[in-house]
C-alpha positions in Angstrom: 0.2 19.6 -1.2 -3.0 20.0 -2.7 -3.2 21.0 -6.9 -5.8 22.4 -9.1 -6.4 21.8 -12.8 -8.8 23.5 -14.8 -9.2 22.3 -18.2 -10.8 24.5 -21.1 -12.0 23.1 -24.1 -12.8 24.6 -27.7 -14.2 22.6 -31.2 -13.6 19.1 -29.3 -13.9 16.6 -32.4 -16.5 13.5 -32.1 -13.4 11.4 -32.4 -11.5 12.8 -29.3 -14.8 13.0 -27.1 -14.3 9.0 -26.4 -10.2 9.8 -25.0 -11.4 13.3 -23.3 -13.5 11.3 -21.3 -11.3 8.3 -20.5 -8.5 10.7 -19.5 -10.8 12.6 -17.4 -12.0 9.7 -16.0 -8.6 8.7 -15.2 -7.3 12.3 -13.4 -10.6 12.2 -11.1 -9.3 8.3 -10.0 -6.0 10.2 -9.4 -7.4 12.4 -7.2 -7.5 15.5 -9.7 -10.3 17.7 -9.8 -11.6 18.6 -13.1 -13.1 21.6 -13.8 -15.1 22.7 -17.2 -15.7 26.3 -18.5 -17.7 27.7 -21.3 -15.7 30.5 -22.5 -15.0 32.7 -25.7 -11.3 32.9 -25.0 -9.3 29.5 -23.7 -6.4 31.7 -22.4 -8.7 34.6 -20.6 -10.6 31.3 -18.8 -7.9 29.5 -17.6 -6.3 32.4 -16.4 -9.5 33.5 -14.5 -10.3 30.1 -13.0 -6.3 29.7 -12.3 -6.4 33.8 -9.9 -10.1 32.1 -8.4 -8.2 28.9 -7.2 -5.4 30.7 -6.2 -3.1 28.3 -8.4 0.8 29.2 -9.0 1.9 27.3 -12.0 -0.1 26.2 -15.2 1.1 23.3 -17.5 0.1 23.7 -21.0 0.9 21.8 -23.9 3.8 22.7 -26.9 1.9 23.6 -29.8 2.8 21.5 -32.7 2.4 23.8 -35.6 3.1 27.5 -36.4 0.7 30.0 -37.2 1.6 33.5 -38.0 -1.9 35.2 -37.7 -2.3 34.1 -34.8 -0.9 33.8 -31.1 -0.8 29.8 -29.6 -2.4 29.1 -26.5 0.8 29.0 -24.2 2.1 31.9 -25.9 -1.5 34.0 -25.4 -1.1 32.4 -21.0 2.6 33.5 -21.4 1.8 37.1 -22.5 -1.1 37.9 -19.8 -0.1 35.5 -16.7 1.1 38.1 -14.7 2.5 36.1 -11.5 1.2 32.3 -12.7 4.1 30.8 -14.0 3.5 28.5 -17.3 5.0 25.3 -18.1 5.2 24.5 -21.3 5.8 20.5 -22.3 6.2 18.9 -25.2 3.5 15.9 -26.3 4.6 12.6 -25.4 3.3 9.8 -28.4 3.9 6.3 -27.6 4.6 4.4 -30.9 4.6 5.5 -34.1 2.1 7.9 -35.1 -0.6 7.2 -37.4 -2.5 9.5 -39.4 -4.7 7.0 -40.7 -8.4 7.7 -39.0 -9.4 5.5 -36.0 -11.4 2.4 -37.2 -14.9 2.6 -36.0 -17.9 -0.1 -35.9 -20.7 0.3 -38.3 -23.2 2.1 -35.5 -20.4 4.5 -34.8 -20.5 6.2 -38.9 -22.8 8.7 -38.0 -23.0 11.3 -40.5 -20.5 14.3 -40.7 -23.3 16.8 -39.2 -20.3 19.8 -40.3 -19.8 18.8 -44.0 -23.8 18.4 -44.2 -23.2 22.3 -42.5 -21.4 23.3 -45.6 -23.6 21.7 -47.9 -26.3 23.7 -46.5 -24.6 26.8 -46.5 -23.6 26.4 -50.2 -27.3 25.6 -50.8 -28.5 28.2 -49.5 -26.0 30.9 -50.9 -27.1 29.0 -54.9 -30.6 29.7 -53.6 -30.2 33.8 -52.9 -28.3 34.3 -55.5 -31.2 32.6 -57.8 -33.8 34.6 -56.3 -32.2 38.0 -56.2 -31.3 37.3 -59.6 -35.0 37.0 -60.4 -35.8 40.4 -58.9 -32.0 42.6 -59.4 -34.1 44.6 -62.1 -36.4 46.8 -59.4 -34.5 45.9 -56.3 -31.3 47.3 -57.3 -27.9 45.8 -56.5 -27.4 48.0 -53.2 -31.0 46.3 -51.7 -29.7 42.8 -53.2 -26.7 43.2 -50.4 -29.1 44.1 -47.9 -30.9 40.8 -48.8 -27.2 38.8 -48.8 -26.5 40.4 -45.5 -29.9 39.4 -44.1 -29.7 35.9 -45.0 -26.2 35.2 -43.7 -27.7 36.3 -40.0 -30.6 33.9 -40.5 -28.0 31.4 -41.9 -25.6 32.1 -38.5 -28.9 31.0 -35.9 -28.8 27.2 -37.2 -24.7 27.0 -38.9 -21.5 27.3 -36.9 -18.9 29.6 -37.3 -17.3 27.8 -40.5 -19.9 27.6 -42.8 -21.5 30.7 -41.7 -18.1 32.2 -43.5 -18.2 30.0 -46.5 -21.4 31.6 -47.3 -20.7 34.8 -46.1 -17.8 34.5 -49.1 -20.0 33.2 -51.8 -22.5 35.9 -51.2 -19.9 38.3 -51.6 -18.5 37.3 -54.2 -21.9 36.7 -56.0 -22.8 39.9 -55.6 -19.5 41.6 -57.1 -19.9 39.1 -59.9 -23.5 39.6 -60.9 -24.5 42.7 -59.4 -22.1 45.4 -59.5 -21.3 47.1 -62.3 -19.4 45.8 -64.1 -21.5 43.0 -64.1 -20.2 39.6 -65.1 -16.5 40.1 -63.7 -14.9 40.5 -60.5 -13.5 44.4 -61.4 -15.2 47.0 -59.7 -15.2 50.5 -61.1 -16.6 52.9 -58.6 -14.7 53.5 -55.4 -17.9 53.5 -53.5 -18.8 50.1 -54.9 -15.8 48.8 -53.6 -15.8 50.6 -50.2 -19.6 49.4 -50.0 -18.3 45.7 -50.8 -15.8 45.5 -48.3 -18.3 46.7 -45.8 -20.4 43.9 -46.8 -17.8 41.2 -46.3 -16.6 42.7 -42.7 -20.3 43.2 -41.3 -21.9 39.6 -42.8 -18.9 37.9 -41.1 -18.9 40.1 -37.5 -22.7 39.6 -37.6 -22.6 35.8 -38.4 -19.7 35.4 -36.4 -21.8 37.0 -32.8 -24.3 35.7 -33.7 -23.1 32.3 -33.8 -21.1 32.8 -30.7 -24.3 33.8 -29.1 -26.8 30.7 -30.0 -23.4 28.7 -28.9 -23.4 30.2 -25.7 -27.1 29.9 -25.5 -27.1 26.3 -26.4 -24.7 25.8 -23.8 -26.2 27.6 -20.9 -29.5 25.9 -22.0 -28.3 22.3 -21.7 -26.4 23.2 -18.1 -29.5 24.1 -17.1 -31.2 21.4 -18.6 -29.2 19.3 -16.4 -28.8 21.3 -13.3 -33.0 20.5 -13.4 -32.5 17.3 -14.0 -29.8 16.8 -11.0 -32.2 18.6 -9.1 -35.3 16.6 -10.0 -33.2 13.1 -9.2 -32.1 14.7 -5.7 -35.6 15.3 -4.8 -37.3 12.2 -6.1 -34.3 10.2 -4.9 -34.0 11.8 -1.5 -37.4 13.2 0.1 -39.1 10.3 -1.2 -41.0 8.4 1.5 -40.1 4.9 0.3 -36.8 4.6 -0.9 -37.9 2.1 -3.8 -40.8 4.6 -5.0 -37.9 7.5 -5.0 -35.2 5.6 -6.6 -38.0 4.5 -9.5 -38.6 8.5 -10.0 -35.5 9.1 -10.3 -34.7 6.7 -12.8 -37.6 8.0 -15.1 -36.1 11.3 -14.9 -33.1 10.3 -15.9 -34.2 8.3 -18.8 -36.6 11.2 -20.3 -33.3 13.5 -19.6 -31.0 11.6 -21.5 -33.5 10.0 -23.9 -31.7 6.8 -23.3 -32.2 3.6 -21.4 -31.4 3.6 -17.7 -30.5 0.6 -15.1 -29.8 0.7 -11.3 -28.4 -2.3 -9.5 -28.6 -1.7 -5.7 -25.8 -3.9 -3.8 -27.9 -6.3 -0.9 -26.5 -5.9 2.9 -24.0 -8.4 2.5 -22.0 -6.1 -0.1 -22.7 -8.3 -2.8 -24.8 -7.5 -6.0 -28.4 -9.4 -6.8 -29.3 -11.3 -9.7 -31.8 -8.7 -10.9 -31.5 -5.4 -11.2 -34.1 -2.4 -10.3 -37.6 -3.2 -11.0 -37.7 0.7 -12.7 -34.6 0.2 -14.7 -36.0 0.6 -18.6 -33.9 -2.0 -19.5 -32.9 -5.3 -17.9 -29.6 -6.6 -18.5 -28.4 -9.5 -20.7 -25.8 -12.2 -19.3 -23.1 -10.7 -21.4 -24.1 -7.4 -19.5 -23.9 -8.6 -16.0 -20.3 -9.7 -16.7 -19.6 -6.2 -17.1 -21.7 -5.3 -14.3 -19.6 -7.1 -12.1 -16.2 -5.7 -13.2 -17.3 -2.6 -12.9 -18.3 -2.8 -9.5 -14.9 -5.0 -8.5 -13.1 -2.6 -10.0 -14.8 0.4 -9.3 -13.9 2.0 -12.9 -16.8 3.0 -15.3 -17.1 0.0 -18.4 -18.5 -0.6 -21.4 -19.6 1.2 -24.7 -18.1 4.5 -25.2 -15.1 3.3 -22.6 -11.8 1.6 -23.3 -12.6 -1.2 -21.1 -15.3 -3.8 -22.7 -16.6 -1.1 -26.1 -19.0 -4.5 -27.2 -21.2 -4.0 -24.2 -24.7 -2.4 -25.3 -24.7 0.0 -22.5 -21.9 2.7 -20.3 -21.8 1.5 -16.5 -20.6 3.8 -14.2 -19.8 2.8 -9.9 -22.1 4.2 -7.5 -19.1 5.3 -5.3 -18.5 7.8 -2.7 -15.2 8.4 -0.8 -17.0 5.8 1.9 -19.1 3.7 0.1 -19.6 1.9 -3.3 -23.6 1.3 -3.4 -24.2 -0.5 -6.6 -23.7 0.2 -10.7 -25.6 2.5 -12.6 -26.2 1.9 -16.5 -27.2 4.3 -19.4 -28.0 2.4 -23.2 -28.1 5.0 -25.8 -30.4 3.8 -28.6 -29.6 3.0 -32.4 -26.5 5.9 -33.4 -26.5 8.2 -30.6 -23.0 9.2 -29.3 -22.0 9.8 -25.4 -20.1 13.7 -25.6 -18.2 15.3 -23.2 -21.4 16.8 -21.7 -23.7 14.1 -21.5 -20.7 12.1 -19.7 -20.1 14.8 -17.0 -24.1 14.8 -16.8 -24.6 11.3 -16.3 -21.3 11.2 -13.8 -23.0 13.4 -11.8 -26.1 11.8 -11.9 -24.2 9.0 -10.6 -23.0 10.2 -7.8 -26.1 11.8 -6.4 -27.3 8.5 -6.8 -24.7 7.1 -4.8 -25.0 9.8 -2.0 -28.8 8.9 -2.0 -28.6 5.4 -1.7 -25.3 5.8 0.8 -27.6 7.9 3.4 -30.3 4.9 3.3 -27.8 3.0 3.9 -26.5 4.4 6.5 -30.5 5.4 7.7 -31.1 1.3 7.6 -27.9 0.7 9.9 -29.0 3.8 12.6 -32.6 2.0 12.9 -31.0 -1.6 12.4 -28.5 0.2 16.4 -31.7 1.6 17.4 -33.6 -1.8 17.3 -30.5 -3.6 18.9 -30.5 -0.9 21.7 -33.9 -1.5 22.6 -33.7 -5.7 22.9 -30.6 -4.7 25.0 -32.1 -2.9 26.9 -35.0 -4.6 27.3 -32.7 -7.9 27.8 -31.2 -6.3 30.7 -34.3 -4.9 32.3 -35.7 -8.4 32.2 -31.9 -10.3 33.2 -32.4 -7.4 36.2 -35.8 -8.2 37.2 -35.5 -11.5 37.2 -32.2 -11.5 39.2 -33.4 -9.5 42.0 -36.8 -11.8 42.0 -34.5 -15.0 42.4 -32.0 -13.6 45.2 -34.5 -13.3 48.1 -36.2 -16.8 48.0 -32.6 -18.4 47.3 -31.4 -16.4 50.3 -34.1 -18.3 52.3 -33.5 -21.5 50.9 -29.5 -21.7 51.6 -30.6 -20.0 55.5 -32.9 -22.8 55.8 -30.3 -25.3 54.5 -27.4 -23.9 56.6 -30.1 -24.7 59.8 -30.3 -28.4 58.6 -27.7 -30.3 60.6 -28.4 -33.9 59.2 -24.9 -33.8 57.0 -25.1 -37.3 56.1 -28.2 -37.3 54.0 -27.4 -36.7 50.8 -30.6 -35.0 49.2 -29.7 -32.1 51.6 -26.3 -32.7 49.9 -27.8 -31.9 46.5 -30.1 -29.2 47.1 -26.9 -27.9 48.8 -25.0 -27.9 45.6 -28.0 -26.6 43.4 -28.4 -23.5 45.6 -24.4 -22.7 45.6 -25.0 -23.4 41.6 -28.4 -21.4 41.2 -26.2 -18.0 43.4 -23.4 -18.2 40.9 -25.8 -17.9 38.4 -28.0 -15.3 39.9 -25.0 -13.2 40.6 -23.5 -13.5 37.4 -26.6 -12.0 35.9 -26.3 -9.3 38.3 -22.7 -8.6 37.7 -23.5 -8.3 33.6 -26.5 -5.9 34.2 -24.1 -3.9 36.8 -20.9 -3.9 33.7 -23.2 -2.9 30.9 -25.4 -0.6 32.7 -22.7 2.0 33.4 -19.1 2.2 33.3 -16.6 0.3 35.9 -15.1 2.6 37.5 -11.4 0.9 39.2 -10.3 2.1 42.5 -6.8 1.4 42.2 -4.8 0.6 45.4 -1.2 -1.0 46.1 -1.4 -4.4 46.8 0.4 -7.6 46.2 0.1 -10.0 43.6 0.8 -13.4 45.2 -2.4 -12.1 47.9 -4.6 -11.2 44.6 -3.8 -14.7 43.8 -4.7 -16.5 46.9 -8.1 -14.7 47.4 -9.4 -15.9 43.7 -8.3 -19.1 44.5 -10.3 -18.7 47.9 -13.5 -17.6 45.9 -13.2 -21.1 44.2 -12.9 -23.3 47.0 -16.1 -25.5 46.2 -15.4 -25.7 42.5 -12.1 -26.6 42.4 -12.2 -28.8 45.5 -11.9 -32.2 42.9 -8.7 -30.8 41.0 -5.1 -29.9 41.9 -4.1 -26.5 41.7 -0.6 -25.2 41.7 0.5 -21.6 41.8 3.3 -20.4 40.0 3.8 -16.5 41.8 7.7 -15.7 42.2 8.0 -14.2 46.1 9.8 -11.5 44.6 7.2 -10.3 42.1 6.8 -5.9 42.8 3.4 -4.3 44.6 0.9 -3.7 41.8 -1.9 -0.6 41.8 -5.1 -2.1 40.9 -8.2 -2.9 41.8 -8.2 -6.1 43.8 -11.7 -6.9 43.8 -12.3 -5.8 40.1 -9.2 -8.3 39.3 -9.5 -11.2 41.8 -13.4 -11.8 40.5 -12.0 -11.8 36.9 -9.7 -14.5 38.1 -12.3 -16.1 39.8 -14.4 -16.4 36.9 -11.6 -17.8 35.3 -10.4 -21.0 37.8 -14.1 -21.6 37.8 -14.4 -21.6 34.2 -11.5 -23.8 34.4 -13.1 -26.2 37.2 -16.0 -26.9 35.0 -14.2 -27.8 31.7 -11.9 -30.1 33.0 -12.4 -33.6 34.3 -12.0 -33.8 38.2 -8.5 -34.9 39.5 -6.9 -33.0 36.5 -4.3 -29.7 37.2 -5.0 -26.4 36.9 -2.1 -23.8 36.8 -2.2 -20.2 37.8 1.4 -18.0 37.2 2.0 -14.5 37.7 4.8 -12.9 36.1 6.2 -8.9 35.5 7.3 -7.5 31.7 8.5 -4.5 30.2 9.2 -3.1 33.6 11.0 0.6 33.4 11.0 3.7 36.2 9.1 6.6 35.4 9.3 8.8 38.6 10.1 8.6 42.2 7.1 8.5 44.9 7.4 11.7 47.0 7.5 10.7 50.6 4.3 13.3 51.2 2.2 10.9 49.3 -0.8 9.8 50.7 -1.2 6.0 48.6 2.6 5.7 48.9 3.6 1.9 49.9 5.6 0.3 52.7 9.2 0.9 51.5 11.9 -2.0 51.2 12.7 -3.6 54.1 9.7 -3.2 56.2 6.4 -4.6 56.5 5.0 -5.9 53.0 2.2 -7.8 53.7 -1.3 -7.4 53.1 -1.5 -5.7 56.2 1.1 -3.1 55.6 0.2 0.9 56.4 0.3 2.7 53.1 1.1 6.0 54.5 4.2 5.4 56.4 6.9 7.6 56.1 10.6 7.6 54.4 13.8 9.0 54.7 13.6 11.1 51.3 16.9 9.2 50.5 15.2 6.0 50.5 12.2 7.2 48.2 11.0 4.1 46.1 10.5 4.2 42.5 8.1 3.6 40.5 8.1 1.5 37.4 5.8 1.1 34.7 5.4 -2.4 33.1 2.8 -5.3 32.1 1.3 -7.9 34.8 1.0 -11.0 32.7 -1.4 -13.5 34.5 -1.9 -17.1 32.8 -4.8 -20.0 34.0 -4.4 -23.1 32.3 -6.4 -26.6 32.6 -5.3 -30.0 31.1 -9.0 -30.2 30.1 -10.2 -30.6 26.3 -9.4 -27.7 25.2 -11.3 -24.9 22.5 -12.4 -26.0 19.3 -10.5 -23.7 17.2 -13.9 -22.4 15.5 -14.6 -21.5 18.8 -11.9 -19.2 19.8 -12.7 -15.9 18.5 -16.5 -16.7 20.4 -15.3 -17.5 24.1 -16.1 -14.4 25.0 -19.5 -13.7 23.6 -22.8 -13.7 25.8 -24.5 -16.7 26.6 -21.9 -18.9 24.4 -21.6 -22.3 25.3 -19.1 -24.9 24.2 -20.4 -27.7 22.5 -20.5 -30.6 25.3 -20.6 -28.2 28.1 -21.6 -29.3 31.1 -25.6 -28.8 32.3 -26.2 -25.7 34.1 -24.3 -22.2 33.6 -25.3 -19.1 31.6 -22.2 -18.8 29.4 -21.8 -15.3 31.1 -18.4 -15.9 33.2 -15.7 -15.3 30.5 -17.8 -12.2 29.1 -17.3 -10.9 32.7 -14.0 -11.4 32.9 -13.5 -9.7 29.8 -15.2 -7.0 30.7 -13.2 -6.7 34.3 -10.0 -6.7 32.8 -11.0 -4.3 30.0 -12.1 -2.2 32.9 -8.9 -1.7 34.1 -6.8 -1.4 31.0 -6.0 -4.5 30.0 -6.5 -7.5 27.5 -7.5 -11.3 27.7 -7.3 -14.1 24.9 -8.0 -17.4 24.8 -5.8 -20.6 23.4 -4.6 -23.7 23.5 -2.1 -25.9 25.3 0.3 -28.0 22.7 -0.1 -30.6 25.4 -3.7 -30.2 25.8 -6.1 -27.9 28.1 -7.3 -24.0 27.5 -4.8 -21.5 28.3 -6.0 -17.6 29.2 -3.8 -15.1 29.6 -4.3 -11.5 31.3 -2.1 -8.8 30.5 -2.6 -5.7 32.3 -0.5 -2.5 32.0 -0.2 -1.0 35.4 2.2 1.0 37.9 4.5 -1.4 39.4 6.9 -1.0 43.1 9.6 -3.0 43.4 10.5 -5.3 46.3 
């Protein structure tokens, strides 16, 4: 189920702009999605965004104090939900609560910009007052209001909405105590006086009051767009740049003249691990002390440091470079001497950081297409070449073994030799054939019944010469069920195998072959109309048997599903164990192998067997020797 939450806020305190953005901070980890709103009216917004999301419920906090002139949040959501139900909770305080102020460090006392706001407007209110004073004889008392009333508009384009009152009551008063007849006290005499004062007080608070609202809402949509151009400018620079270190150095000027603050990027290296140095365009480098917060930051993917709940000493905020695939590095902001982290310049700089992320994410992911696209090429210029030189090779070694096969002098043994080099120099030469063939396309099985003590026997045939110096005993149970396979895909993967076998071991040692049947279950019956089905039970089952004979429909086999476990074990040295997870690479060799071979046998018969839906691993004997074992799912017939 997926939720929305869209959180308004209105006359957010510099203390509570250090918890709004930890708690944020902590619903996006959550999974949240936070949304923010400029808006005159908390209720009317939340509402709105609430019917644009298409979101049935709305939790809203218990307000903790009465006021009779005017309607609480929940009860203002209550009154115009409509169909959005509201929740209303009570606040949950851990601990005592302390009404004692937050302690703060010594950079942190900034000034109290909204009592310096009052002073101002009490200022300024001393100072009208002085000067109509000065001029009440020929202006009159009626053009003395016009000049209170003026000045508490040009008082509403630089105060907020507090102060802008203060001196809207000062005026006021000042002018019913000095200018209105009678003068000196706050009696008024004429009914016109006092209808004319009220009307003073109610327009110099609307107008200070819009007007006020309006630079707010102005200030607002100026810094959005201020950082909407920003965003934009770090996209661009970032992203369409030519060299990726030119863009990401643009990008990190923009940010800094943005923000007016100290920036630093560290970029994580290939290995997912993060240098010693950070950007060369970072405006700042970052001390020791910093880099221990670097590194927890980009452990723990959380943001750190000043302004944060986690590490405050630090001199600068570090945010992850994170997406929902990637973390590419840790991105730093120092704000210099007093200067305070809002709510806004947080979200700014969070989504600062993330472009940055989805910037250096696509180069990374650019880096590892051209880092395929170079590996592609030597592939296939490795096979073209492995081809080439295969094909080259197999004519004048078909000569040489013709010639050698016309020789009849069996006795001398340099023939005996050359003999043995050309068998030796054809395994090779096919091998390389048989990897081009596997890795240029696709092997494509053609399964037929046949029977697994035969599939046995014919590998073993194919490695007559090599295993001519060891003993080799077959474990296959007579009564072992007709397998569909390929026989010549599986019998060279066996092949490869024994000979693999052969060459590892010392000469007079044992090498074991066993066949075995798991998991075997009926699925269906064969229908006697089909044209691959088997020899039934108790006719022919040899090698030689017709697969379309026909069957009494009573005596329809069925078939079975299971697992053909094959296992070829030596009683040579065995793997190393570093060596394990690498038998089956290209053109690896065990340490002490034997001159000659490719290391390309095992890699075949990997392939092979993957080719037809099965698996191969490599281990050890606890007595000693290699041990590979096949296991290939398969349709099974039963004796």
């Amino acid at each position: 189920m997926r939720s929305s939450a869209a959180l308004m806020l209105s006359a957010v305190t510099e203390e509570d702009q250090e918890r709004l953005a930890g708690t944020l901070g902590l619903a996006r980890r959550l999974g949240a999605e936070v949304i923010s709103v400029t808006s005159e009216s908390i209720s009317a917004a939340l509402l709105r965004t609430a019917r644009e999301r298409n979101v049935t419920q709305l939790v809203v906090g218990k307000p903790d104090r009465f006021r009779w002139w005017r309607a609480s949040l929940a009860d203002q959501l209550i009154r115009d939900s409509g169909d959005i139900d509201i929740c209303v909770v009570r606040p949950v305080i851990s601990g005592p609560v302390s009404t004692a102020p937050a302690a703060r460090s010594g950079e942190e006392r900034l000034p109290e910009s909204l009592v310096a706001e009052y002073s101002t407007a009490m200022a300024a209110g001393f100072v009208l007052v002085s000067l109509a004073g000065g001029a009440a004889e020929w202006l009159g008392y009626m053009a003395v209001g016009l000049v209170f009333l003026l000045g508490v508009i040009l008082a509403s384009l630089r105060l907020r909405r507090g102060p802008v009152l203060l001196l809207t009551s000062l005026l006021a008063l000042s002018w019913d105590f000095f200018f209105i007849a009678p003068r000196f006290t706050f009696h008024i005499s004429r009914v016109h006086d006092v209808i004319m004062f009220v009307m003073f007080f109610i327009v110099a608070f609307s107008m200070g009051h819009l007007t006020t609202r309006l630079r707010q809402r102005e200030k607002a949509e100026r810094q959005r767009q201020r950082h909407t151009a920003a965003l934009l400018r770090v996209t661009q620079s970032a992203a369409l740049s030519a060299d990726p270190a030119k863009g990401q150095a643009e990008a990190l000027r923009t940010i800094s003249e943005m923000l007016h603050a100290g920036t630093a990027l560290v970029v994580r290296r290939q290995d997912h691990t993060l240098p010693e140095t950070a950007h060369p365009a970072s405006t700042f480098m970052p001390t020791p002390k910093e880099w221990g917060v670097i590194h927890w930051v980009y452990q723990n993917r959380k943001p750190a440091g000043r302004f944060t709940g986690t590490l405050p000493e630090s001199a600068a905020t570090w945010f992850p470079l994170q997406t929902a695939a990637t973390l590419t590095g840790v991105f730093g902001v120092r704000l210099e001497g007093a200067a305070r982290m809002d709510f806004g310049m947080r979200q700014a700089i969070e989504a600062i950081a993330l472009q940055l992320a989805l910037v250096l994410e696509k180069e990374h992911f650019l880096q590892a297409v051209r880092h395929a696209e170079m590996l592609t090429q030597s592939e296939r210029l490795q096979r073209t070449l492995l081809d080439s030189v295969s094909h080259e090779l197999k004519t004048p070694l078909a000569v040489i073994q013709a010639a050698l096969e016309g020789l009849t002098d069996a006795d001398n043994p340099w023939l005996n030799e050359i003999r043995t080099a050309s068998h030796r120099l054809r395994r090779v030469v096919n091998n390389l054939l048989e990897m081009t063939r596997i890795e240029s396309a696709p092997v494509q099985p053609r399964r037929e019944w046949c029977l697994v003590g035969d599939l046995v026997r014919q590998a073993l045939g194919m490695t007559d010469d090599s295993l001519s110096g060891h003993e080799v005993a077959m474990d296959v149970p007579p009564g072992l069920p007709a397998v569909r396979t390929d026989a010549g895909i599986l019998c060279q993967a066996l092949a490869n195998l024994l000979h693999n076998a052969a060459i590892y071991t010392p000469p007079g040692t044992r090498v074991e072959i066993s066949a075995a049947v798991r998991d075997s279950k009926p699925v269906r019956a064969l229908p006697a109309s089909s044209p691959q089905r088997p020899a039934v039970a108790g006719t022919d089952t040899s090698a030689e048997a017709v697969e379309g004979r026909e069957a009494p429909a009573e005596d329809a086999p069925t078939i079975h599903q299971g697992t053909l476990e094959l296992r070829i074990a030596d009683h040579g040295p065995g793997i190393p164990e570093a060596d394990l997870e690498r038998v089956f690479e290209k053109f690896h060799r065990l340490p002490g192998s034997p001159t000659g071979g490719t290391g390309l046998g095992l890699p075949i018969a990997q392939a092979l067997v993957r080719a037809l839906g099965g698996g191969i691993t490599a281990g050890n004997r606890p007595g000693g020797g290699a041990v590979f074992t096949l296991l290939l799912p398969m349709d099974l017939l039963p004796a």
